[in-house]
C-alpha positions in Angstrom: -2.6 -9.0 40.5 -5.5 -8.7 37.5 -5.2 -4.9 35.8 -7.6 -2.7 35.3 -9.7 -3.2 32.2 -8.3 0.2 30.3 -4.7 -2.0 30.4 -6.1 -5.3 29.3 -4.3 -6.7 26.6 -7.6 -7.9 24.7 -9.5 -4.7 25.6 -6.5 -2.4 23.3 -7.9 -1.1 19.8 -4.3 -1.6 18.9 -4.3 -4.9 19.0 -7.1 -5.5 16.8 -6.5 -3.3 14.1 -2.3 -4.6 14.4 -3.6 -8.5 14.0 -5.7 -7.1 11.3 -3.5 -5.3 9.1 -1.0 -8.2 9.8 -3.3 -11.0 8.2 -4.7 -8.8 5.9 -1.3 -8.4 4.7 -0.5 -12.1 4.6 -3.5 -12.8 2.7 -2.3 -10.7 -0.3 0.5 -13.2 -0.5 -0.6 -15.8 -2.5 -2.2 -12.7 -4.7 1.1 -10.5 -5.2 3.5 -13.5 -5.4 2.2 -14.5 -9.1 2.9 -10.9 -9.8 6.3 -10.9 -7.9 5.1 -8.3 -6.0 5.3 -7.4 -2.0 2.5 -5.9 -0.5 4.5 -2.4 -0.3 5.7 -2.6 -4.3 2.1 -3.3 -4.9 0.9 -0.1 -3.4 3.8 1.6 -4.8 2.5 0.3 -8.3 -1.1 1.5 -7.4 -0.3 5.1 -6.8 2.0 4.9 -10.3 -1.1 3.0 -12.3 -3.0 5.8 -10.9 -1.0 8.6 -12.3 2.2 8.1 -14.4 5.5 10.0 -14.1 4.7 10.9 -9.9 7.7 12.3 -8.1 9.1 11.0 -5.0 7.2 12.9 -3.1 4.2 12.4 -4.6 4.1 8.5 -4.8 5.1 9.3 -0.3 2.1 11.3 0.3 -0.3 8.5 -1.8 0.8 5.4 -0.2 1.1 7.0 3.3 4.7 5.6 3.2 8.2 7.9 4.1 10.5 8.3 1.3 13.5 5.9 3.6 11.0 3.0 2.4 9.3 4.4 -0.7 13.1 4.6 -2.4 14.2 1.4 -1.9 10.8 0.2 -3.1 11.3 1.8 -6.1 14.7 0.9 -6.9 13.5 -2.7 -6.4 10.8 -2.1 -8.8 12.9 -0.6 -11.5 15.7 -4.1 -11.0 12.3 -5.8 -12.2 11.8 -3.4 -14.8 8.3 -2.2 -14.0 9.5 1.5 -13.4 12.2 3.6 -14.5 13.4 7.3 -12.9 14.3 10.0 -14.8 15.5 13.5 -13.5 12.5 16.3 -13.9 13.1 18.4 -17.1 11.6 21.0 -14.3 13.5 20.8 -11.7 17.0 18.3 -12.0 17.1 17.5 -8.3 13.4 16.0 -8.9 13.4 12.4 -10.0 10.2 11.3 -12.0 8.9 8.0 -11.8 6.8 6.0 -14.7 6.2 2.8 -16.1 7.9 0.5 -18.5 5.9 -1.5 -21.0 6.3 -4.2 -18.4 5.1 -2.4 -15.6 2.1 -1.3 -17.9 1.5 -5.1 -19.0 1.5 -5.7 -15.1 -1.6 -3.6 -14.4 -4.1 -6.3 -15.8 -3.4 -9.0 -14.1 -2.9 -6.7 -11.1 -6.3 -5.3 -11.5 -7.9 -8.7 -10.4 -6.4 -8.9 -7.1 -9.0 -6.4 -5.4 -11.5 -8.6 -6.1 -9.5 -11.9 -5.3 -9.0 -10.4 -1.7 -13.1 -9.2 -1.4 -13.5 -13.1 -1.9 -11.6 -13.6 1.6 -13.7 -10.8 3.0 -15.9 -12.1 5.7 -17.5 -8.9 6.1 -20.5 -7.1 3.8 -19.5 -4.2 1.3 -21.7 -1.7 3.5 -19.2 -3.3 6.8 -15.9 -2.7 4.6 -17.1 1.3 3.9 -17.5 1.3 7.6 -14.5 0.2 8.7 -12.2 2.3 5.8 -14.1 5.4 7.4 -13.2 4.9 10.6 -9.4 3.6 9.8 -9.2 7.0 7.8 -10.9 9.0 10.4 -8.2 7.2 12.6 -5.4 8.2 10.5 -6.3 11.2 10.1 -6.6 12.5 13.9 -3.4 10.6 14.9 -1.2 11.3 11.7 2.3 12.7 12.3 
């Protein structure tokens, strides 16, 4: 018995944007792992580069990740010395987070790997805005 096209494996958006995200992913590999860096402890590390001494919560809301993964993540990233936590001289249940030297050193070498991944890009610069304004508009209607 065929189904109807509406419950068609190939005709679900989640299956496209899943694959995607999945090889997307696998192509920062050979990126990251110079850097000894997962693709989660290099977003982490984005949202830090970005702004120094983040809270918890902070580096949660900017990598869209929940603080279950976000905390391992970051206790993973201070073993490696690229971050240390410190209590908040505001608030002591606060932790904040900032960079060593190391993780500061890291941010150069880091910096290339945007453009090493636009390389493997088989779509235009004008395509790529496209499709990050419809993920977001994505995320943003179904976020939880």
């Amino acid at each position: 018995m065929s189904s109807p096209p509406h419950m068609m494996l190939e005709n679900q958006i989640c299956l496209s944007l899943y694959s995607a995200t999945n090889a997307l992913i696998r192509a920062y590999r050979p990126f990251l792992d110079p850097l000894d860096l997962t693709y989660p402890q290099y977003l982490v590390m984005l949202a830090i580069w970005d702004a120094d001494n983040m809270s918890v919560t902070d580096i949660c809301r900017a990598t869209r990740l929940d603080t279950g993964t976000v905390t391992p993540l970051l206790k993973r990233l201070e073993a490696k010395g690229l971050i240390y936590r410190k209590r908040s001289a505001e608030d002591e249940r606060r932790r904040v987070i900032s960079l060593t030297e190391s993780g500061e050193l890291l941010r150069a070498p880091a910096s290339k790997v945007p453009g090493q991944m636009a390389c493997l890009n088989a779509v235009s610069i004008e395509e790529a805005k496209q499709i990050k304004l419809l993920a977001e508009k994505m995320y943003q209607n179904i976020k939880i």
